[in-house]
N, C-alpha and C positions, 0 to 999 in steps of 0.2 A: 071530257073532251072526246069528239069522234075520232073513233079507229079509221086510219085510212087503210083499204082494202085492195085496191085497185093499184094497176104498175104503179109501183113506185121509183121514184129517180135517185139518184145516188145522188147527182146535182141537187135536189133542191134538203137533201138532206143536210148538205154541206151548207147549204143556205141558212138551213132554219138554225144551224148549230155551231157554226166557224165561232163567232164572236166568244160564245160560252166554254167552245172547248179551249180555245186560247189562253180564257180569262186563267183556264185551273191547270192546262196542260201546256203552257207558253214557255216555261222556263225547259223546260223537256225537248221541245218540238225543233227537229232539225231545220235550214234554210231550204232543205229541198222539199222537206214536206210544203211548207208556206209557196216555193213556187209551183210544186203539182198542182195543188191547191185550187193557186187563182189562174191555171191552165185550164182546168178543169170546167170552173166556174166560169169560164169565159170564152168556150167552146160556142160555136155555133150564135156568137155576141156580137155585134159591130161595134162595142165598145173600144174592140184595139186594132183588130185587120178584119180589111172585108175587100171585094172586088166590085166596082160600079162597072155598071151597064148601059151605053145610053142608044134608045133608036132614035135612027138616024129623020124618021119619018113624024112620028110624036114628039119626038127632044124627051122623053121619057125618060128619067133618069133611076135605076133598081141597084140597089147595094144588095152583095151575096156577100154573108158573112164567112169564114173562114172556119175549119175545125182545129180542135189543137194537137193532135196528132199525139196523147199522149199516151200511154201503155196504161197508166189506171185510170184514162176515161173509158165509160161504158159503153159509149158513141162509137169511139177512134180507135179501139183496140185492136180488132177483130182486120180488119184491111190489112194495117201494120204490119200485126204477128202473120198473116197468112203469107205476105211478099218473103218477110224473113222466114220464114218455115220454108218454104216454095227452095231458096237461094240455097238455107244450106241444104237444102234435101239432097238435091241436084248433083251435091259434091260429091257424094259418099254412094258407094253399091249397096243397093238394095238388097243383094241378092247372100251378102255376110252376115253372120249371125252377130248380136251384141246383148249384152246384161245388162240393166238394170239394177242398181239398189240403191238403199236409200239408209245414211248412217245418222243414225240421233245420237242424243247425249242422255246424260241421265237428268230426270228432272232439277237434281240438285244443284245442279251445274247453272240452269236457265238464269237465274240471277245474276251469276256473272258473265255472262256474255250480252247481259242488257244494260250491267254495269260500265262494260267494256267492251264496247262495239267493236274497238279495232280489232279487238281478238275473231271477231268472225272469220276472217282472212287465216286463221289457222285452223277449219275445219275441212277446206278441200284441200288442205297440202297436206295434212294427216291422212284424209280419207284414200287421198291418189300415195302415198307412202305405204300405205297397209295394203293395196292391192298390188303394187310392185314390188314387196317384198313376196308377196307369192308367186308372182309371176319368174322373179329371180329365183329365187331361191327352188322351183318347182319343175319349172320349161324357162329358162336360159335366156329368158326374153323380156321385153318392153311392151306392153299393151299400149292401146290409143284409147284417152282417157279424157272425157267431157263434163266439168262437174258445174252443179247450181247451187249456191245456198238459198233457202229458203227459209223466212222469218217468225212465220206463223206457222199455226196446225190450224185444222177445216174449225175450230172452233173459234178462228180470231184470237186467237193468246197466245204470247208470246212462246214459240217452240223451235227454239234456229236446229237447221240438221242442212245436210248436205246431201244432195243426189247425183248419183255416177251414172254414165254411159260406157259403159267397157266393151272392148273388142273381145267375142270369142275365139279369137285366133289373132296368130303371127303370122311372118312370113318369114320361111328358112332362107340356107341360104342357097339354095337352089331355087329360089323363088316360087316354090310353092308352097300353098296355105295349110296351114296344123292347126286342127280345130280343136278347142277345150271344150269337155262335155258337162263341166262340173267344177264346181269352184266351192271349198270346202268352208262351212261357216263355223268350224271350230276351229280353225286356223285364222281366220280374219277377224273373227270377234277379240281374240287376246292384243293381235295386232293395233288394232284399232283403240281400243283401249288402254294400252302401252303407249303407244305414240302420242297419243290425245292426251293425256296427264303428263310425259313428260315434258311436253311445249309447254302446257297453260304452266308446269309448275317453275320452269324458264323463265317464262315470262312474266311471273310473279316477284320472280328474285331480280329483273331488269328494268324491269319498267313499274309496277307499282310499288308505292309507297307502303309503309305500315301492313307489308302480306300476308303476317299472322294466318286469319282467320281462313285466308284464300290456301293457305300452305295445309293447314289442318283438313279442311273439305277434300282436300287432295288426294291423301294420305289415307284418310278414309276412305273415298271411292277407290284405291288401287286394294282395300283387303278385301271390298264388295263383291261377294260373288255375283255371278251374273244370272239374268233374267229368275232372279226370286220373284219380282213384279213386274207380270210383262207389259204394263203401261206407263213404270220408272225405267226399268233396267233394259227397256231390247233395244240393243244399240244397232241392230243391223235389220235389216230386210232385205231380200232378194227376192227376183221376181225371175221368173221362166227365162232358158233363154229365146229370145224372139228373131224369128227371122227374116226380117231385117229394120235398118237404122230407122225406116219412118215410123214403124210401129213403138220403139220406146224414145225418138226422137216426139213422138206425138204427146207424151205423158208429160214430158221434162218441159214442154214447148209453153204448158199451161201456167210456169211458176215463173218462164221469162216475160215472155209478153200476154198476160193478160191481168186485168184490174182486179182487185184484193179478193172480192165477192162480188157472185152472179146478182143481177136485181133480180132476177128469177125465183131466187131463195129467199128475197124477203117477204114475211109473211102479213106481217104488220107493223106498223109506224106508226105514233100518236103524239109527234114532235118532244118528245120527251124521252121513249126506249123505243126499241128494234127489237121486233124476233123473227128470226131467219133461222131456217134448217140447216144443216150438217149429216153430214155419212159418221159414223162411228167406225174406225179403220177395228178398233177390238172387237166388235160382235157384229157390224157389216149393216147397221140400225141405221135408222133415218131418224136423227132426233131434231130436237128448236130449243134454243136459247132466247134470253130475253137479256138486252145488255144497254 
């Protein structure tokens, strides 16, 4: 079969593959994926909304279809996310400095949070736990604190982590601002680590059934030391501090509103597999997958 080489559409991917992926991944697939789905598919459609035009002079009658305005179409995204970036930019001084990071899990873990989706929901209350624990325990204070989970890694596979937006500073109580220059990652990594095994291990003895297995994985990772393997173990990353909010507002801005993958990155399609490029975050490479 010929490779197609030339832009390729996310939409007609969806096309050539919804029925097949249903057929094997249906029992799996949540009700919102199925409505992004045929949002997507029905972008720029007169199948469901469109607006007629008629002149007044021909009696001419022109239907304009409608877009679907959703955050993973490849079309509609871009508009969107720019109004909401624009909104909150607007809110916050430019002119403060904030951090950046980004807390993972350890590979081991990934299977039960694919298991147990609801638990996602206790990775930015852990993550925002670990950095006010420094903030208390350090400088007397409360930071202002933005987080995002995100579900994947740049290779499409399953990789939940959480990303922060931290103030680098307070405000005393004479209302002025006290800058941090430095936020130490041998003190947040244990943090984070502690905190993050004692929910999941909570939440095991509460809500699932038969937790054996989940109790033991647990119990193991708390004797793990850390970053033996820095593409299991690095639970944290931190990024410069930047100054100011649109600059690491700009980063986090990519895992809210915009669609899964660039079409830009796909390389080729032969209605059967994809391979599309990726950044390699460990050695900074440009590699392609075939999926």
């Amino acid at each position: 079969m010929e490779i197609i080489t030339w832009h390729i559409s996310i939409k007609n991917i969806l096309k050539d593959n919804r029925i097949l992926f249903c057929k094997k991944f249906g029992h799996s697939i949540r009700d919102f994926s199925y409505e992004t789905i045929n949002k997507v598919l029905l972008c720029w459609s007169k199948e469901l909304w469109f607006a007629s035009f008629k002149c007044n002079d021909c009696c001419e009658i022109k239907h304009i279809p409608f877009t679907c305005k959703s955050r993973f179409c490849n079309s509609c995204w871009k508009p969107q996310s720019d109004l909401w970036f624009n909104k909150l930019i607007s809110r916050w001084p430019k002119w403060l400095n904030y951090y950046h990071l980004a807390f993972t899990i350890p590979e081991e873990l990934r299977p039960f949070f694919k298991k147990h989706r609801s638990a996602l929901k206790l990775l930015p209350k852990v993550a925002s736990q670990a950095m006010l624990y420094f903030f208390q325990s350090k400088h007397k204070s409360i930071p202002w604190i933005l987080s995002v989970i995100h579900s994947f890694g740049a290779k499409l596979n399953w990789n939940p982590h959480v990303h922060l937006i931290v103030t680098a500073w307070w405000i005393q109580c004479d209302w002025r601002f006290k800058h941090i220059n430095y936020i130490p990652y041998q003190l947040i990594l244990p943090s984070w680590k502690k905190y993050l095994l004692k929910h999941l291990k909570e939440r095991c003895y509460k809500n699932i059934e038969n937790p054996t297995n989940d109790i033991k994985l647990i119990n193991y990772l708390y004797q793990q030391k850390n970053d033996l393997d820095k593409e299991k173990s690095r639970y944290i990353w931190f990024s410069k501090k930047a100054n100011s909010f649109h600059i690491v507002l700009n980063y986090i801005w990519r895992y809210l509103k915009r669609p899964t993958i660039s079409q830009s990155r796909i390389l080729h399609y032969n209605q059967k597999a994809i391979t599309f490029s990726y950044k390699d975050k460990y050695d900074n490479e440009t590699k392609t997958i075939t999926t």
